[in-house]
C-alpha positions as CSV (number, residue, x, y, z in Angstrom):
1,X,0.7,40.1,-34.3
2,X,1.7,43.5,-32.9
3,X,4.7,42.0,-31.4
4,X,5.7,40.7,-34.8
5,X,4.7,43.8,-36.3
6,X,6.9,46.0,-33.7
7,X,10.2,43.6,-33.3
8,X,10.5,41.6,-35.9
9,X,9.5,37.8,-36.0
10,X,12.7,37.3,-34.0
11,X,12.3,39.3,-31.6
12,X,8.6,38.0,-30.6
13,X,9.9,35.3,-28.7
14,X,7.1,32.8,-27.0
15,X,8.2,35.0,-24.1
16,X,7.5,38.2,-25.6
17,X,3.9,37.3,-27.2
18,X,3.1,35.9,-23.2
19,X,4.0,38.8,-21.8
20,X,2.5,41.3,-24.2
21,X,-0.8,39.1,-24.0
22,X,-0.5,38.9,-19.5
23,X,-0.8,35.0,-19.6
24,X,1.9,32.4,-19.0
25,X,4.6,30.7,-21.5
26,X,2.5,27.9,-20.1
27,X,-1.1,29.5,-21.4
28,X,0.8,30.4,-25.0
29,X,2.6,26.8,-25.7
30,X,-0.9,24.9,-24.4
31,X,-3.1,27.3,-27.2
32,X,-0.7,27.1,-29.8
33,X,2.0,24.1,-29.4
34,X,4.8,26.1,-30.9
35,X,6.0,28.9,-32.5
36,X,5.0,27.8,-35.8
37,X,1.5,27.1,-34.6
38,X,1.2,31.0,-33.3
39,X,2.7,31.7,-37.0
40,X,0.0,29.4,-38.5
41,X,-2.7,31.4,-36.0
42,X,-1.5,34.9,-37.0
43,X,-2.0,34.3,-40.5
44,X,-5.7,32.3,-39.7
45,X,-6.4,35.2,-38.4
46,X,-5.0,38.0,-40.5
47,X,-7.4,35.5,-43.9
48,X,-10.5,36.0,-41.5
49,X,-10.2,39.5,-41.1
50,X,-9.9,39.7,-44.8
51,X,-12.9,37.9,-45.5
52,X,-15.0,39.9,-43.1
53,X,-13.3,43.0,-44.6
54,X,-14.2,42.2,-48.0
55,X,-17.9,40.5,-47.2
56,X,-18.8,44.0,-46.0
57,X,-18.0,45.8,-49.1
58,X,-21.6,46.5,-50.8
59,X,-22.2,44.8,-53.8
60,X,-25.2,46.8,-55.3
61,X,-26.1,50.6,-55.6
62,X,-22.9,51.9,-56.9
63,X,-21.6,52.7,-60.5
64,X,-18.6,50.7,-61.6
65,X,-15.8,52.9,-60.5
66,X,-17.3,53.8,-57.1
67,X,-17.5,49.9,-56.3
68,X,-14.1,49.6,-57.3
69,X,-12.5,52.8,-55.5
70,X,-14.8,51.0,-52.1
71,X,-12.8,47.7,-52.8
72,X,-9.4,49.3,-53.2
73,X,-9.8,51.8,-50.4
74,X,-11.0,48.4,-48.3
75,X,-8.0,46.6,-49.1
76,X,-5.7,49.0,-48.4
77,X,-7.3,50.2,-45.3
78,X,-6.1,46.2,-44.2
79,X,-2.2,47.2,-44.7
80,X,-2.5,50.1,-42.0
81,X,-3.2,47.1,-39.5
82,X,0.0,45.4,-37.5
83,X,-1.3,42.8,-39.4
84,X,0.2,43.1,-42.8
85,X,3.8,43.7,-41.2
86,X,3.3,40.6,-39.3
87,X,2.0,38.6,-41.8
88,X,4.8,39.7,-44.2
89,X,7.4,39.0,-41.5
90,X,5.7,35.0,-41.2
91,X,5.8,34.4,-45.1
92,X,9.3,35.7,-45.4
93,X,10.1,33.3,-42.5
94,X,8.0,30.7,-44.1
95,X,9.4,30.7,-47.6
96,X,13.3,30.6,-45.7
97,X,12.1,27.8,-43.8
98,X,10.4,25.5,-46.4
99,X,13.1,26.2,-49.1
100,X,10.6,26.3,-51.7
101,X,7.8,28.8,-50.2
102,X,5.2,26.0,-50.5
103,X,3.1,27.1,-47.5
104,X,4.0,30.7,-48.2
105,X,2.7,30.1,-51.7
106,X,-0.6,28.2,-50.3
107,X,-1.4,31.4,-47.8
108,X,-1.1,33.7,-50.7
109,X,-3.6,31.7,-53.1
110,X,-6.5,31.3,-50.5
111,X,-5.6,35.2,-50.6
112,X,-6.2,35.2,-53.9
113,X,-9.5,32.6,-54.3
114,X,-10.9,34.8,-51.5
115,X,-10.2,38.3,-53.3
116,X,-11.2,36.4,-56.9
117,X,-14.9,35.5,-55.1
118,X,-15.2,38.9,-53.9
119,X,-14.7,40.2,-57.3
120,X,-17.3,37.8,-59.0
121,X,-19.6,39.6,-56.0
122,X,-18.7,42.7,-56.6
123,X,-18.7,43.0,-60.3
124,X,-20.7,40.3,-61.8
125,X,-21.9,42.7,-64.6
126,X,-18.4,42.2,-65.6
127,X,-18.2,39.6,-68.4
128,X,-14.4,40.1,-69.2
129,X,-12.7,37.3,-67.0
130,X,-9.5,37.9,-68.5
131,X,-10.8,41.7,-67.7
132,X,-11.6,40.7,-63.7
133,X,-8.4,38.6,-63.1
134,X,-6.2,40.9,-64.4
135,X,-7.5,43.5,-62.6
136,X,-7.6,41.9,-59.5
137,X,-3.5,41.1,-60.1
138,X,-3.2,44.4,-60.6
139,X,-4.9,45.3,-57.3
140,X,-2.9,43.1,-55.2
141,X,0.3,43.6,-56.3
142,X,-0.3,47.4,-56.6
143,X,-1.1,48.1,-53.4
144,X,1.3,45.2,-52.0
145,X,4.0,47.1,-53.1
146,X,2.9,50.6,-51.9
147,X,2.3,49.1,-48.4
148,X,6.0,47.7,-48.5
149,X,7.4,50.3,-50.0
150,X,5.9,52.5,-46.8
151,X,6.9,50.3,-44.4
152,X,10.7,49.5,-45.7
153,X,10.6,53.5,-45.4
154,X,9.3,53.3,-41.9
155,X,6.6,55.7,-42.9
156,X,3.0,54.9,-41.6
157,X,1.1,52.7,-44.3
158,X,-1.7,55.2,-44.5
159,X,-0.1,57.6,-47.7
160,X,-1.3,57.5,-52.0
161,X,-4.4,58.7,-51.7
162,X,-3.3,59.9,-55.5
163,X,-2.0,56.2,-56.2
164,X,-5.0,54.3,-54.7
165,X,-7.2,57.1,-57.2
166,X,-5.0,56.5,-60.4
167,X,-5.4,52.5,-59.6
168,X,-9.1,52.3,-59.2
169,X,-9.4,54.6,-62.5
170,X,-7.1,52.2,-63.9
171,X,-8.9,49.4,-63.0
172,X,-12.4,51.0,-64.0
173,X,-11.4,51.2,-67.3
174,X,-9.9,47.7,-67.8
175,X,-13.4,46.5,-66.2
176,X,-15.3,48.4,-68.8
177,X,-16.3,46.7,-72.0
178,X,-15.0,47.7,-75.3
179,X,-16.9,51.0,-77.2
180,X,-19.8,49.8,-78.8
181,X,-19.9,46.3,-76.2
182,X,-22.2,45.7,-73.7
């Protein structure tokens, strides 16, 4: 991942990934086959950390807005990893590849099913699916373009604190039921 994240998918050679991790070519092809098994790995890995990210987040105690301001700050704490940059690099890669962007396109909805169960978790007082779903579109693709935004700038994916504020108030209110609803 951090070699992906650094040199571009490229640049992280078999070679490269063996000698950042101080084992063989050998050790790398026997783990992962090929270079599109160590793709398929990053990315394995990159959906785990998301789902451990995202099962910590506390479902109970908190009003509305501060369980949504948790989850946005969560998920955006994810794009300050070499992670995101390499996992970016492996779709982009992917959807060249395949022509299509099938498997690009089937990484991004596990992304999606996983984020969609952690909202039904997280706000089940919620009754608006329309209300969740587009919300949780508007989570994604807010902060998925913040994050690449920062990093085609090659400034560190760590600035918005106003942004990420303005989205979860955003979000809070399209979560909230209509005047008079319950």
């Amino acid at each position: 991942m951090e070699c992906v994240a650094e040199r571009g998918l490229a640049a992280a050679t078999m070679t490269a990934v063996a000698e950042r991790a101080g084992v063989t070519v050998g050790a790398i092809q026997h783990q992962f086959t090929d270079k599109e098994g160590l793709r398929s790995a990053v990315l394995e890995h990159g959906l785990d950390r998301l789902a451990e990210a995202l099962r910590s987040i506390p479902a109970t105690g908190n009003s509305l807005n501060d369980r949504v301001q948790t989850l946005v700050d969560e998920l955006w704490s994810g794009y300050r990893e070499p992670d995101f940059r390499a996992m970016i690099e492996i779709l982009r890669s992917m959807r060249e590849a395949d022509g299509d962007g099938s498997r690009a396109a089937s990484y991004l909805e596990q992304v999606l099913e996983l984020s969609g169960s952690t909202w039904r978790r997280l706000f089940p007082d919620v009754v608006d699916e329309q209300a969740v779903m587009a919300s949780q579109r508007l989570v994604f693709g807010a902060l998925n373009g913040l994050a690449l935004e920062q990093f085609l700038l090659g400034e560190p994916v760590d600035q918005a604190p106003y942004e990420r504020a303005a989205l979860a108030d955003a979000v809070t209110r399209m979560l909230q039921p209509p005047d008079g609803q319950t």
